[in-house]
TORDREN-884114 format. One record per residue (C-alpha): x, y, z. Coordinates in steps of 0.5 Angstrom, whole numbers, plus 500, padded with zeros to 3 digits. Example, Ala and Ser with C-alpha at 12.3 -4.5 7.8 and 13.67 -1.06 7.14 Angstrom:
BEGIN
<rec><X>525</X><Y>491</Y><Z>516</Z></rec>
<rec><X>527</X><Y>498</Y><Z>514</Z></rec>
This chain:
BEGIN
<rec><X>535</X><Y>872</Y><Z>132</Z></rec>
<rec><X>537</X><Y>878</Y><Z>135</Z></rec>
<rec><X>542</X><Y>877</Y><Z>141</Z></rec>
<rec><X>543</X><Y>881</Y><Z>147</Z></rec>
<rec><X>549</X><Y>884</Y><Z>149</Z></rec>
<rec><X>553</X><Y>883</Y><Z>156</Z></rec>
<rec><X>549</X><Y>889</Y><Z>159</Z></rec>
<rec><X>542</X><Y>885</Y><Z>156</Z></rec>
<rec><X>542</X><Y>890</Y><Z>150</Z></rec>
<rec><X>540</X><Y>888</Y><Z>144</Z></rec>
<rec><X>545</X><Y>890</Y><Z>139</Z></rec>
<rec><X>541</X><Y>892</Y><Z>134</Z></rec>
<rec><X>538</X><Y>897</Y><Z>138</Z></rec>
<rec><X>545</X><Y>900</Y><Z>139</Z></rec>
<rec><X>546</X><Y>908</Y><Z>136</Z></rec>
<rec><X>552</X><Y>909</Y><Z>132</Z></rec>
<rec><X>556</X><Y>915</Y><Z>136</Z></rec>
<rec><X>555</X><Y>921</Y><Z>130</Z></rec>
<rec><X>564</X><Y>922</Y><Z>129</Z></rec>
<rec><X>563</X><Y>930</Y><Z>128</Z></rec>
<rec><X>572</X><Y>930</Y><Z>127</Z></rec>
<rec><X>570</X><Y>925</Y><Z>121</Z></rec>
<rec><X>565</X><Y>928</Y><Z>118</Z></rec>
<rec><X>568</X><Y>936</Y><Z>119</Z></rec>
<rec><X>575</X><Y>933</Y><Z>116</Z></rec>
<rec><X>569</X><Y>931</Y><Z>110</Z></rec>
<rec><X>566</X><Y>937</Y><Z>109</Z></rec>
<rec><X>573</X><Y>942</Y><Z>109</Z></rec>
<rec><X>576</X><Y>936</Y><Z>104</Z></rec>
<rec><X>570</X><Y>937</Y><Z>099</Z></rec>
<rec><X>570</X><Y>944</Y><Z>099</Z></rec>
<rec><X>578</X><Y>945</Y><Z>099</Z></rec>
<rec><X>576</X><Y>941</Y><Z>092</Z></rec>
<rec><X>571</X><Y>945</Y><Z>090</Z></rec>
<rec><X>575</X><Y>950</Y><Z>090</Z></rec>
<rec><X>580</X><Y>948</Y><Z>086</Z></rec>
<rec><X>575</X><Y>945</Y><Z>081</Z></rec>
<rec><X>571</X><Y>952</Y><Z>081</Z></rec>
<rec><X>579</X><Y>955</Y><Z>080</Z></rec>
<rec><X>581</X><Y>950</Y><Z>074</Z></rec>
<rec><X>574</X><Y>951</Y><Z>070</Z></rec>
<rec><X>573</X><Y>958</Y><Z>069</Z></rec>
<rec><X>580</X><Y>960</Y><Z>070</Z></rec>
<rec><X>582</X><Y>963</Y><Z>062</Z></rec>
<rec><X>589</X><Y>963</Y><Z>062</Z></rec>
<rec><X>589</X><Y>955</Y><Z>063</Z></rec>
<rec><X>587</X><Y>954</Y><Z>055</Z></rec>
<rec><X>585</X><Y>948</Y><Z>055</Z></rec>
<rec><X>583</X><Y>948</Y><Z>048</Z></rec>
<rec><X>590</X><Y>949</Y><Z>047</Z></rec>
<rec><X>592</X><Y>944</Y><Z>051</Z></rec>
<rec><X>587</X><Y>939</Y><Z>048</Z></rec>
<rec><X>591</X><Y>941</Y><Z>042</Z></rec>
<rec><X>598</X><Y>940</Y><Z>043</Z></rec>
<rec><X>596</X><Y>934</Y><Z>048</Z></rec>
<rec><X>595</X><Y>930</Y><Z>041</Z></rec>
<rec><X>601</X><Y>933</Y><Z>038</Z></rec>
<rec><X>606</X><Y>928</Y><Z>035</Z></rec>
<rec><X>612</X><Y>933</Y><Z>037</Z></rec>
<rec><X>610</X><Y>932</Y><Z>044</Z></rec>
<rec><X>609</X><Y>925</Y><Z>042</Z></rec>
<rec><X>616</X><Y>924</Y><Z>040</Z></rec>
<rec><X>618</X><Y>927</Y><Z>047</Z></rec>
<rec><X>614</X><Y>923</Y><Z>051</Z></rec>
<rec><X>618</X><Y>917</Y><Z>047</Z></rec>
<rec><X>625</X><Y>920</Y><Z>048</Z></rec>
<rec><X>623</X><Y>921</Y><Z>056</Z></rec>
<rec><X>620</X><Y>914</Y><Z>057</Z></rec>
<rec><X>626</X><Y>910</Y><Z>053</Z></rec>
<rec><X>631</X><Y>914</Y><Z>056</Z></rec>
<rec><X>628</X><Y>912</Y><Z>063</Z></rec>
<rec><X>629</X><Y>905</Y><Z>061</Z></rec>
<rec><X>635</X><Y>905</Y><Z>058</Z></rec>
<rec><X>638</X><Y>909</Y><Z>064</Z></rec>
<rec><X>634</X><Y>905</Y><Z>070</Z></rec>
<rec><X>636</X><Y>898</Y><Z>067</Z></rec>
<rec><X>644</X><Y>900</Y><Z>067</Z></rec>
<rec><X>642</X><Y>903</Y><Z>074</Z></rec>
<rec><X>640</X><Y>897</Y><Z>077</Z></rec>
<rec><X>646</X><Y>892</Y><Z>073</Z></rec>
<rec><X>651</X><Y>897</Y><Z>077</Z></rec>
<rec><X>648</X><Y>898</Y><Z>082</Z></rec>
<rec><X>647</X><Y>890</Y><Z>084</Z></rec>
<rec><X>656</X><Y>889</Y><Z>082</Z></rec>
<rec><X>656</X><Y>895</Y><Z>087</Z></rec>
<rec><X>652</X><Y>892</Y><Z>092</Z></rec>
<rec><X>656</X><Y>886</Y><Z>092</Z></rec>
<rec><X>662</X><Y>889</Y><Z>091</Z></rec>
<rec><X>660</X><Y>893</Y><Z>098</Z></rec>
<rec><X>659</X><Y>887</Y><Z>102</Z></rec>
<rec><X>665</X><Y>884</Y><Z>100</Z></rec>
<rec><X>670</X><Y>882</Y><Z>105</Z></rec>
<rec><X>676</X><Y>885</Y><Z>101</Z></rec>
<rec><X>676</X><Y>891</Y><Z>104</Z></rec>
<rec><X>680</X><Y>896</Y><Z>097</Z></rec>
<rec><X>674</X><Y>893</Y><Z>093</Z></rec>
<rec><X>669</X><Y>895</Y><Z>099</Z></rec>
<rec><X>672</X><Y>902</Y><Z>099</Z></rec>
<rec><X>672</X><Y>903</Y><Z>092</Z></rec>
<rec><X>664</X><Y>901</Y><Z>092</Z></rec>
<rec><X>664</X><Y>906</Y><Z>098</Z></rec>
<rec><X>668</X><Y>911</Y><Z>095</Z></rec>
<rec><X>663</X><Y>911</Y><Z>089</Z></rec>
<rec><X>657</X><Y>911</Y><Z>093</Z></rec>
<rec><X>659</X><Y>917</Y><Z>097</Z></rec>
<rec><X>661</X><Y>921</Y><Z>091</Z></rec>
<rec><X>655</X><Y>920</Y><Z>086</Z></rec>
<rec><X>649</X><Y>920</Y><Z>092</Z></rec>
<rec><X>652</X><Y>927</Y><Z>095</Z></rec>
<rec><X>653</X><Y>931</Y><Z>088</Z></rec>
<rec><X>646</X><Y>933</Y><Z>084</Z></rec>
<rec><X>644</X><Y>929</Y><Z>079</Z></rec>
<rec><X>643</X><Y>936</Y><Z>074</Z></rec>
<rec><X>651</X><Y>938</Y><Z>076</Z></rec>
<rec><X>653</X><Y>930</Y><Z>074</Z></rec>
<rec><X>649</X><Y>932</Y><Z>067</Z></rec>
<rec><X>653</X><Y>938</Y><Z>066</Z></rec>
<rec><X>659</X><Y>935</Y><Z>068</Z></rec>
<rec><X>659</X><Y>930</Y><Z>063</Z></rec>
<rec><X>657</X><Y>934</Y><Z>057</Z></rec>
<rec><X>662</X><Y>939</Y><Z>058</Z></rec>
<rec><X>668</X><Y>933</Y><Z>059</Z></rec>
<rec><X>672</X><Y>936</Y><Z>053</Z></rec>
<rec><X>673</X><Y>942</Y><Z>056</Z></rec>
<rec><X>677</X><Y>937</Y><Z>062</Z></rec>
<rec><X>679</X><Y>932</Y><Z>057</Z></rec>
<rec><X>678</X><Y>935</Y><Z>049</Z></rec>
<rec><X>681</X><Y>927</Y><Z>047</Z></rec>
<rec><X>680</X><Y>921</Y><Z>050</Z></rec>
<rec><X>685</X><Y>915</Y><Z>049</Z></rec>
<rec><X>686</X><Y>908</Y><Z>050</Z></rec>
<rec><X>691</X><Y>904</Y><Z>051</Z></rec>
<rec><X>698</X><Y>904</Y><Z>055</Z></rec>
<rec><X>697</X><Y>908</Y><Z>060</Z></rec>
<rec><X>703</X><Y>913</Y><Z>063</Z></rec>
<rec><X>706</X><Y>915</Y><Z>056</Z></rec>
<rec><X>705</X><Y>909</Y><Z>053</Z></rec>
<rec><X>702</X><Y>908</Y><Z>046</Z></rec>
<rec><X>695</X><Y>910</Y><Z>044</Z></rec>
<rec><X>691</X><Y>904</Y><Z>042</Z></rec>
<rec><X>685</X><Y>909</Y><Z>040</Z></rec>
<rec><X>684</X><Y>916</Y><Z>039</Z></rec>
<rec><X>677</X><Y>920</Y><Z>039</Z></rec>
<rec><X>675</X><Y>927</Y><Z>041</Z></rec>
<rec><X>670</X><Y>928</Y><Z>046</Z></rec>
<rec><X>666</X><Y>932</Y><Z>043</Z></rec>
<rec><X>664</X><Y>926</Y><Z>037</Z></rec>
<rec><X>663</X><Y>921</Y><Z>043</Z></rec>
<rec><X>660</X><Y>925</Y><Z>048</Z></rec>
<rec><X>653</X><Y>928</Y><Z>045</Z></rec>
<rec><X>647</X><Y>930</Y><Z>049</Z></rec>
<rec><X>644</X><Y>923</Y><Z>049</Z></rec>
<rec><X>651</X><Y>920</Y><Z>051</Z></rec>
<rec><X>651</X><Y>925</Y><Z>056</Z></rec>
<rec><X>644</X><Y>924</Y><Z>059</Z></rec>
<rec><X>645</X><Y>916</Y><Z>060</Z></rec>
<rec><X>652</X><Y>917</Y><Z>063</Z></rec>
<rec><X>649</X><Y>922</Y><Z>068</Z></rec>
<rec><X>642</X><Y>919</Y><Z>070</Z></rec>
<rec><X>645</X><Y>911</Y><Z>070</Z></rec>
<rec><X>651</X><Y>913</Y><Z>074</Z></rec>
<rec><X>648</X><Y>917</Y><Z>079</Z></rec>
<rec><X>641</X><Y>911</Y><Z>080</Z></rec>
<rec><X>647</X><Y>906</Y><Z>080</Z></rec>
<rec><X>649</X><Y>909</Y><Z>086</Z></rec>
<rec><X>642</X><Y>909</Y><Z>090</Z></rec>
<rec><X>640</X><Y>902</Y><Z>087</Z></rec>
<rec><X>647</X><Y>899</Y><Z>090</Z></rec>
<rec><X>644</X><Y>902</Y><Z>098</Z></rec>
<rec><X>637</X><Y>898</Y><Z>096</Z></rec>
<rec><X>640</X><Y>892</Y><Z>094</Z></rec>
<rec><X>644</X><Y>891</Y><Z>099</Z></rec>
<rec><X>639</X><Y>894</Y><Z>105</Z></rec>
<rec><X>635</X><Y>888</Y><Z>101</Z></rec>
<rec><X>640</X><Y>882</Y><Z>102</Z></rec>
<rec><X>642</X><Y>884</Y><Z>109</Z></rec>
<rec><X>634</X><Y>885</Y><Z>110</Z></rec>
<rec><X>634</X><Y>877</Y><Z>109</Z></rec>
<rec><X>637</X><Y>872</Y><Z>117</Z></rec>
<rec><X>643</X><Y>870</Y><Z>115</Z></rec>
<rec><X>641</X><Y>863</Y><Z>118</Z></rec>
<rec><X>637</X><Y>862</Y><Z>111</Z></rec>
<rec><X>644</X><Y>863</Y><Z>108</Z></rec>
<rec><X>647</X><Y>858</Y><Z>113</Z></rec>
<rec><X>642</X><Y>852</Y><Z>113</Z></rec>
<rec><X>643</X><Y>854</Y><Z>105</Z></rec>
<rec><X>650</X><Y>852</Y><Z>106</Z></rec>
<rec><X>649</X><Y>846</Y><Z>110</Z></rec>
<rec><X>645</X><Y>842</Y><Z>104</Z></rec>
<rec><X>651</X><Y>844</Y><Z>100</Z></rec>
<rec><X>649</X><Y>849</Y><Z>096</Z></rec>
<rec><X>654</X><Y>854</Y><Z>092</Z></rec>
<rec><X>655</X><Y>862</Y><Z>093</Z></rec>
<rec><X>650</X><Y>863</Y><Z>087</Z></rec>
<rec><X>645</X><Y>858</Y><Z>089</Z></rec>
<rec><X>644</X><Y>861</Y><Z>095</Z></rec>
<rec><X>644</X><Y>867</Y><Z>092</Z></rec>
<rec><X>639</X><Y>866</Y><Z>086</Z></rec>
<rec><X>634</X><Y>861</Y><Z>090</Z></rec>
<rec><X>634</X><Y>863</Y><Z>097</Z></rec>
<rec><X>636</X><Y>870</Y><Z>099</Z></rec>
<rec><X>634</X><Y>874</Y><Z>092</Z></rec>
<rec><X>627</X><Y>871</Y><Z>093</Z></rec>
<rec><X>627</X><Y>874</Y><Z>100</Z></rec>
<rec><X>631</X><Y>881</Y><Z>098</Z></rec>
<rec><X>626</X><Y>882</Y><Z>093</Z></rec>
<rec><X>621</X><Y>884</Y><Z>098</Z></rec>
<rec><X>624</X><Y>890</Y><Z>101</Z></rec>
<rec><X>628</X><Y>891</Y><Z>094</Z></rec>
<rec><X>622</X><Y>892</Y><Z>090</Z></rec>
<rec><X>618</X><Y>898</Y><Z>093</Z></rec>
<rec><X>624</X><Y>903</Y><Z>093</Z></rec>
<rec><X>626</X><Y>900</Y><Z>086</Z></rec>
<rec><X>619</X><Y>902</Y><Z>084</Z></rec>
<rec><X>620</X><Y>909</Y><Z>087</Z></rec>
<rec><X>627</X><Y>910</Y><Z>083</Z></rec>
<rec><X>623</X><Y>908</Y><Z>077</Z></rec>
<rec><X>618</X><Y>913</Y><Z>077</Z></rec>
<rec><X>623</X><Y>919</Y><Z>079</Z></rec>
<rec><X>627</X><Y>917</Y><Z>074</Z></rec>
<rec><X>622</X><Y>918</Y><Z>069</Z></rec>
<rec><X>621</X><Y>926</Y><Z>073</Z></rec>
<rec><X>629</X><Y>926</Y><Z>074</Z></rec>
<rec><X>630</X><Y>925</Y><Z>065</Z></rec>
<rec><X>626</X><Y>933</Y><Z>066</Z></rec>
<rec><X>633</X><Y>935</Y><Z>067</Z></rec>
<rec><X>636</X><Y>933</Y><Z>060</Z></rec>
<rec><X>633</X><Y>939</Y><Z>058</Z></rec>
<rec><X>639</X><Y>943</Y><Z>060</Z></rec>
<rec><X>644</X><Y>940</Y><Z>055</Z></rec>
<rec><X>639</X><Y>940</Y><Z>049</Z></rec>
<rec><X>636</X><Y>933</Y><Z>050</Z></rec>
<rec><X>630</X><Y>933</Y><Z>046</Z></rec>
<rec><X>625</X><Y>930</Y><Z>052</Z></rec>
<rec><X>618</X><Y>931</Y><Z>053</Z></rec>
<rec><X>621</X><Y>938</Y><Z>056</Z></rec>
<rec><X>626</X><Y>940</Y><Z>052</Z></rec>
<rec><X>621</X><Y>940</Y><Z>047</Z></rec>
<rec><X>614</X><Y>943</Y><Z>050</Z></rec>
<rec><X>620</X><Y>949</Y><Z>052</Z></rec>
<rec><X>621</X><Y>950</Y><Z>044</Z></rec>
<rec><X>614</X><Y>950</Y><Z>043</Z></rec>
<rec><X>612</X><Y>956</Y><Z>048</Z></rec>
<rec><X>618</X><Y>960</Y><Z>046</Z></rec>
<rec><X>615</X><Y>960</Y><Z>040</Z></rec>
<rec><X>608</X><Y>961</Y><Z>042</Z></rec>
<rec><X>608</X><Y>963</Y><Z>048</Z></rec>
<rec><X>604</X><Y>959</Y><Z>050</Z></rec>
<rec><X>608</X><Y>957</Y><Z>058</Z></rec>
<rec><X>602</X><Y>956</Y><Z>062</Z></rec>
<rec><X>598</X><Y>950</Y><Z>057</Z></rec>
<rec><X>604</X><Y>947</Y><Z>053</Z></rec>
<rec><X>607</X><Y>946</Y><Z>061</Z></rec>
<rec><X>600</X><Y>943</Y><Z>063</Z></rec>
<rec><X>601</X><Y>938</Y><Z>058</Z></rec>
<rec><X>608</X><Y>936</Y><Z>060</Z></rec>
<rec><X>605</X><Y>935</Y><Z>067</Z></rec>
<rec><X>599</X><Y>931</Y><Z>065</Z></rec>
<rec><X>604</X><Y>927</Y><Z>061</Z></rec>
<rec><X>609</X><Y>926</Y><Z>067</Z></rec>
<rec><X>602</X><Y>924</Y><Z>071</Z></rec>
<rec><X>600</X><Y>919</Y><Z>066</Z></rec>
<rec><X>606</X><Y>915</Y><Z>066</Z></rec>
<rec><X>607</X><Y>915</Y><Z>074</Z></rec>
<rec><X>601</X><Y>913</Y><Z>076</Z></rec>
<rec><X>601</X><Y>907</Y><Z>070</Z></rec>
<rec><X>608</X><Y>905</Y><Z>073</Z></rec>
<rec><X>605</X><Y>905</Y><Z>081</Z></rec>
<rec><X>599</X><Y>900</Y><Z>078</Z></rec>
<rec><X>606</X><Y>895</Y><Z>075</Z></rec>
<rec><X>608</X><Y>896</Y><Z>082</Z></rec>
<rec><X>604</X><Y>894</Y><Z>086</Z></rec>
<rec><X>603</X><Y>888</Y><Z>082</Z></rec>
<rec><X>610</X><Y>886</Y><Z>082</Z></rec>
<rec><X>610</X><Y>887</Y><Z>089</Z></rec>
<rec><X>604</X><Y>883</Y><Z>091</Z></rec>
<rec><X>607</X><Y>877</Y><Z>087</Z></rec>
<rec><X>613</X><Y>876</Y><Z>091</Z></rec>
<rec><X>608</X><Y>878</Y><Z>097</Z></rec>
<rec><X>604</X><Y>872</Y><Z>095</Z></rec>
<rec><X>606</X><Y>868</Y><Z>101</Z></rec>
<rec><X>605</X><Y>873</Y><Z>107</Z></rec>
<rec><X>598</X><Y>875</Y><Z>103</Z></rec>
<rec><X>592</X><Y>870</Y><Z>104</Z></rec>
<rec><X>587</X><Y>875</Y><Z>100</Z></rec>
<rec><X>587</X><Y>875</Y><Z>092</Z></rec>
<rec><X>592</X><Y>877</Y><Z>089</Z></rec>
<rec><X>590</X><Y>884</Y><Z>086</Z></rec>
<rec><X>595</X><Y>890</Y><Z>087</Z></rec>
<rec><X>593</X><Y>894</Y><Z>093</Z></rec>
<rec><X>589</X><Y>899</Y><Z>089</Z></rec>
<rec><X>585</X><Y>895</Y><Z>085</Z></rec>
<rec><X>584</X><Y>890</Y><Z>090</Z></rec>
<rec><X>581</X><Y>897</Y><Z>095</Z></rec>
<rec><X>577</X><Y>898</Y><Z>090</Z></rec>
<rec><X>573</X><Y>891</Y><Z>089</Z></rec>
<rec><X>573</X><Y>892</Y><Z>097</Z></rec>
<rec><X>569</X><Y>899</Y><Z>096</Z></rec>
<rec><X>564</X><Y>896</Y><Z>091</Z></rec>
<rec><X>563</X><Y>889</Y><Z>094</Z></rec>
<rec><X>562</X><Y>893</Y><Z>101</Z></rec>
<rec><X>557</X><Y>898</Y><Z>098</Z></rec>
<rec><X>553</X><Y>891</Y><Z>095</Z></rec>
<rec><X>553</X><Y>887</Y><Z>101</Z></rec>
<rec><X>549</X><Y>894</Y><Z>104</Z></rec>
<rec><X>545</X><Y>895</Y><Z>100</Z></rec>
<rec><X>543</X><Y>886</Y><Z>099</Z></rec>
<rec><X>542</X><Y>886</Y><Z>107</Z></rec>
<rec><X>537</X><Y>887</Y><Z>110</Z></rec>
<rec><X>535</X><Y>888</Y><Z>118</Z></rec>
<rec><X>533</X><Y>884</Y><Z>121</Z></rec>
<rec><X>525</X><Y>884</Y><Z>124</Z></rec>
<rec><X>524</X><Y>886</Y><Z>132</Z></rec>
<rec><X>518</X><Y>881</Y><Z>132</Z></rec>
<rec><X>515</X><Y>879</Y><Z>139</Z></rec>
<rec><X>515</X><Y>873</Y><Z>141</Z></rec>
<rec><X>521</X><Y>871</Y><Z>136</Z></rec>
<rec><X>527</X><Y>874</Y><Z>140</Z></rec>
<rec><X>531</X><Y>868</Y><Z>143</Z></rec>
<rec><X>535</X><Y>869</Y><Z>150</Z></rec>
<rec><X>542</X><Y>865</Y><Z>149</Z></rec>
């Protein structure tokens, strides 16, 4: 049955207006691609089979597993202290704020490559460190720094420090994103301060800590390319040891890319899953992370299209309604 519109227009009469911008911004895209896919064929100096080569290799391999653990480790103690960071923030002793703000400012303003060298180069500051009575009292432990400070201590102390600094802002931008009404009527039924926290605030902040915690996450996993600066044998560090024997910059740099590319997009995937979970109550669609969700769209849309049919201008079958 075909309807007239409110001009007494059949709707499926109607011509869909050509969008030449559209189509314009299509064209400039495809050829931009081609370009680049044309410069990435036939151009020799990439060496793909070199990088095919050394793509598989298990030196590579061990660098990709030092990058990857060394971000976990990192990013775990990162988020721990940048959770007692946060509460120590917001708390209403003022010398317990201001030290948190205090280490807020001071490792959120400095780089991280500079808080990297620092840290392994702390024996020229201090070539023995003690514990014990402080001010000239007894030593209860002594050991030299450079014994305790390697390039692996170092890289964990600089990378989990610094995070620790940006997680402490992200949780706290997360529990004030919460009313505090929630907090309020939380106390009215008598919960206590951790009750409130864990079953009625947290579940909330999450929304707004996930995503940037996701983010921090995957440049942790770029940022652990700095350790290659203190002889840390991550993916870097190792594919750099490779071309300065070979030569090879362009292909064994390539590899490290594709590597980085791959970690990154698989972190992006879990992300999206973790943050439709805690959206579940806001999304009334299925809960598919955004990008798989996209693509079951598209395939769904093109099948309708192709399964439907128009509908036959018969005379004599048009109803007036």
């Amino acid at each position: 049955m075909n309807t007239p519109g409110l001009l007494g227009i059949d709707v499926n009469d109607a011509k869909r207006r050509t969008q030449w911008g559209q189509w314009a911004a299509r064209l400039v895209v495809i050829f931009i691609g081609i370009v680049i896919a044309n410069f990435l064929v036939t151009n020799p100096n990439f060496e793909w089979d070199v990088v095919w080569d050394w793509f598989r290799a298990p030196s590579v391999a061990r660098g990709l597993w030092t990058t990857v653990w060394l971000a976990a480790v990192s990013m775990v103690i990162g988020v721990v202290l940048g959770v007692l960071l946060a509460v120590a923030k917001m708390s209403t002793n003022k010398l317990l704020s201001g030290a948190a703000g205090i280490y807020i400012w001071l490792f959120r303003g400095t780089p991280v490559l500079v808080q990297l060298i620092l840290w392994f180069n702390l024996a020229a500051l201090l070539p023995v460190l003690s514990f014990g009575v402080p001010f000239g009292g007894p030593k209860l432990i002594e050991m030299s720094t450079n014994s305790l400070i390697t390039p692996l201590s170092a890289a964990i102390l600089g990378l989990a420090l610094n995070e620790a600094a940006y997680m402490a802002e992200i949780v706290r931008g997360g529990l004030l994103s919460v009313d505090p009404g929630q907090r309020e009527a939380a106390n009215a039924f008598g919960m206590t301060y951790g009750q409130t926290l864990s079953r009625v605030v947290l579940p909330q902040a999450m929304r707004a800590i996930i995503p940037p915690t996701g983010n921090q996450l995957i440049s942790m996993v770029k940022a652990t390319s700095q350790v290659s600066v203190i002889a840390m044998s991550d993916i870097l560090y190792t594919v750099q040891s490779v071309y300065n024997r070979t030569f090879e910059t362009i292909p064994l740099l390539i590899v490290a890319v594709i590597w980085y590319l791959i970690i990154t997009s698989i972190l992006n995937v879990i992300q999206e899953f973790i943050e439709d979970y805690y959206a579940r109550g806001q999304r009334v669609e299925s809960g598919l992370p955004g990008t798989v969700r996209k693509i079951v769209r598209w395939a769904r849309k093109n099948r309708q299209a192709k399964t439907s049919k128009p509908v036959s201008n018969t005379k004599g079958a048009n109803t007036d309604v």
